[in-house]
Phi, psi and omega in degrees: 000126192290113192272129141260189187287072175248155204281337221082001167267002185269115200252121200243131166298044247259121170235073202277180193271150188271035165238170204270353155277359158268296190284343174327303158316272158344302177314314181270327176305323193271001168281270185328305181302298152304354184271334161247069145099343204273117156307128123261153195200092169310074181314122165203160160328120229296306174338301194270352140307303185291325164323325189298186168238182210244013145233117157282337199066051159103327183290127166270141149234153183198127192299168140255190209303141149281351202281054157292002201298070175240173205278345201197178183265357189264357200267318186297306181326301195263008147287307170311311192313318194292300198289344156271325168323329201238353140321293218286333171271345168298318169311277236262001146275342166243032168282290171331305186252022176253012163088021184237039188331166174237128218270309147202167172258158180239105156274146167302132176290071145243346192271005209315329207276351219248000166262337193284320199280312165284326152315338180243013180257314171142353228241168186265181162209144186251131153264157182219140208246117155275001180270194167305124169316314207281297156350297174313306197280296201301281176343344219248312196291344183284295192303326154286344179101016199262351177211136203258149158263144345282142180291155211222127161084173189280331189216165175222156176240118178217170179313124168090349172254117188310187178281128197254137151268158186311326171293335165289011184253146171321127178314319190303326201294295182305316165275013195313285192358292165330303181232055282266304204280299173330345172275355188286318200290270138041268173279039184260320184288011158241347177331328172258337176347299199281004162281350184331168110304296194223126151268118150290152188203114185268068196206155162253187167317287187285343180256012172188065220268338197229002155240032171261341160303320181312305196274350191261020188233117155150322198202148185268097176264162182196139178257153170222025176242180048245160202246067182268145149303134196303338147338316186293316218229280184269318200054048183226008172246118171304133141073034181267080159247025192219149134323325184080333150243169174180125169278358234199137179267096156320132159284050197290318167315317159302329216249305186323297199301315176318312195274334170296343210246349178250180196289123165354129208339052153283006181230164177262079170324123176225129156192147183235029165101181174307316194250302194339119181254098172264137199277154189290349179253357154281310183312286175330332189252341160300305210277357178274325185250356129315332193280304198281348183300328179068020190244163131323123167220159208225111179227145196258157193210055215328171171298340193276319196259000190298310188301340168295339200267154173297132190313329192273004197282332190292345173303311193284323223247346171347298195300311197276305279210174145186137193253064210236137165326318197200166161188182203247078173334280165333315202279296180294307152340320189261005189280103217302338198277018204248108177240022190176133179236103164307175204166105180299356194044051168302123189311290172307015167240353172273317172315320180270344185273330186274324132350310182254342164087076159245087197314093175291134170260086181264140174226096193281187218203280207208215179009254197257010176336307191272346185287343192255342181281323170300242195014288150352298180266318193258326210257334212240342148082357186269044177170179178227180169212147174294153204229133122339153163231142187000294182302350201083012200258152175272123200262156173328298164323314170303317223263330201272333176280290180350293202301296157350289206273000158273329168289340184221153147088200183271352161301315180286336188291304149346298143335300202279008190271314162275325164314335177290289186319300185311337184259001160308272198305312143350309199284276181347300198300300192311325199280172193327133169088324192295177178268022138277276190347293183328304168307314194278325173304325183285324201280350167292331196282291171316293176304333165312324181280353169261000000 
């Protein structure tokens, strides 16, 4: 990977929103900078600091405040704001007088106010979208005004995206009821946009190709993902084989050791993140139709969500089945014996499966979930998606033909041919000459020139 000659004084700020799907992403974007010649120095939470593991590849961190304890996402939101609003220009004066000033910031877009702060420091700033582009273009078009709340009619149409039925739009959109304050928030991160240097977008060129032509006639975007560790991808940064945080203790001997003993993509991955709340009649019609599938599965279950599960099921499931709190999400994925990722389609769980050539049976849950499973399925041709039943519920049955058609016959095979092309062209981007790399060379070229 190409360094340049730089002292280590062109100095980049990293500031992500403090849950492990925002800094994961930040985190590796901030691998990558440092690997050409750039300080960089990742602001997170005395907690998520302690949490890290102690290689970074070169990234200094360094905490703000821990007094985060709050009840909700919208209570975090406005809490981090207060206690980094008023940190973050003290850091970065006193970067300026330990002889390492800082050149610019890289903020989480949820984060907007964190550009008013850099703009009045002198200094430039870039956001950065953990999301989909394509997410990323609806929110943007509600916030100009270019598409009205409350929705009108079955489908919408906007630039650079194929025609959306309402239900493929983000929940905060389609469910605003539901979710009163999150739609301010949300679409809050372009209120200020057009002051960026630069938007990131944790996405590439060929997978989300025309409407990133779109937001790049508006604005100066740029992709740079997919932001998997280089192991995964290029290989070319030593000894990346980790995100480097988990809030969550993986079972990793247990998930490895299990997944050695079975058959080429014979098993079914089952996990829906970090956040994701399934109700005790979901649990149940998972563990019925996983059960009825007749495949081997690895279903991840946090501790919290345990009290949920039907008592028999470790009983039933013995033969088929193995059941964990956690497990090293990368490490299974990339596992010959892994032939399907049930999958909440959580953006960074779409990015690794589509990274790695993992066909998905997606069942999105809630925010951009669902908008990344219309892709999946339609756009991207690498998954199927579960149907609701009246009650909201995915029934057993569903969930038992779903697996079927990813796992068998010339539909799975068809499945795993474009998930495989997607982890090419994944590759393609990150690695030397590709347009993430690229992207990232200009903006390192530039900042070297302020």
């Amino acid at each position: 990977m190409e360094k340049h000659e730089a002292d280590e004084k062109t100095h980049i700020v990293i500031i992500p929103f403090p849950v492990q799907g925002h800094i994961n992403p930040m985190l590796q974007f901030s691998k990558r900078l440092a690997s050409k010649g750039l300080r960089v120095t990742l602001l997170t939470t005395t907690s998520n600091k302690e949490s890290l593991q102690s290689e970074t590849n070169g990234v200094i961190v360094e905490s703000i405040s821990n007094n985060l304890d709050v009840a909700s996402i919208e209570a975090l939101v406005d809490r981090f704001k207060t206690v980094a609003s008023q940190s973050l220009p003290e850091i970065i004066a006193k970067y300026g007088a330990s002889g390492y000033p800082v050149s610019c910031l890289v903020y989480d877009s949820v984060m907007p106010w964190a550009l008013d702060i850099a703009k009045q420091l002198g200094l430039t700033g870039a956001s950065f979208f953990t999301q989909a582009c394509a997410v990323g273009a609806i929110y943007c078009n509600i916030q100009r005004g270019l598409l009205s709340l409350p929705l009108e009619g079955t489908t919408v149409s906007i630039a650079g995206l194929p025609t959306l039925s309402i239900s493929d739009l983000p929940s905060f959109v389609y469910d605003r009821e539901s979710y009163p304050s999150l739609v301010d928030r949300v679409l809050d991160r372009f209120s200020n946009v057009d002051q960026a240097d630069w938007i990131f977008f944790n996405t590439f060129d060929h997978l989300e190709e025309e409407v990133v032509n779109w937001m790049a006639s508006q604005w100066p975007i740029k992709t740079i993902g997919p932001t998997i560790p280089s192991m995964y991808l290029d290989k070319r940064l030593t000894d990346d084989k980790d995100y480097g945080l988990s809030l969550f203790k993986p079972d990793a001997a247990a998930c490895m050791n299990w997944l050695d003993n079975k058959q080429i993509g014979s098993v079914v991955y089952v996990s829906f993140g970090s956040l994701a709340n399934l109700g005790e009649e979901q649990m149940d019609e998972l563990a019925c139709g996983l059960m009825r599938s007749n495949n081997y599965f690895l279903w991840v279950v946090r501790a919290s969500e345990g009290s949920k599960l039907p008592s028999n099921l470790k009983a039933e499931t013995s033969e088929k089945g193995l059941v964990v709190n956690w497990c090293p999400q990368l490490e299974v994925l990339s596992h010959q014996a892994v032939g399907c990722f049930m999958t909440h389609c959580g953006w960074n769980s779409t990015l690794e499966a589509l990274s790695l050539g993992v066909p998905m049976v997606a069942m999105p849950q809630w925010t951009d979930q669902t908008t990344n499973a219309k892709f999946v399925v339609d756009v991207w041709q690498a998954g199927v998606r579960v149907k609701v039943n009246e009650k909201g519920i995915v029934g057993r049955e569903e969930i038992e033909v779903c697996i079927k058609e990813v796992m068998e016959g010339e539909r799975g095979k068809e499945l795993k041919r474009n998930a495989v092309k997607w982890k090419v062209l994944a590759k393609e981007a990150v690695d030397e000459g590709g347009s993430s790399d690229k992207n990232i060379e200009d903006f390192v070229s530039k900042i070297l020139c302020t």
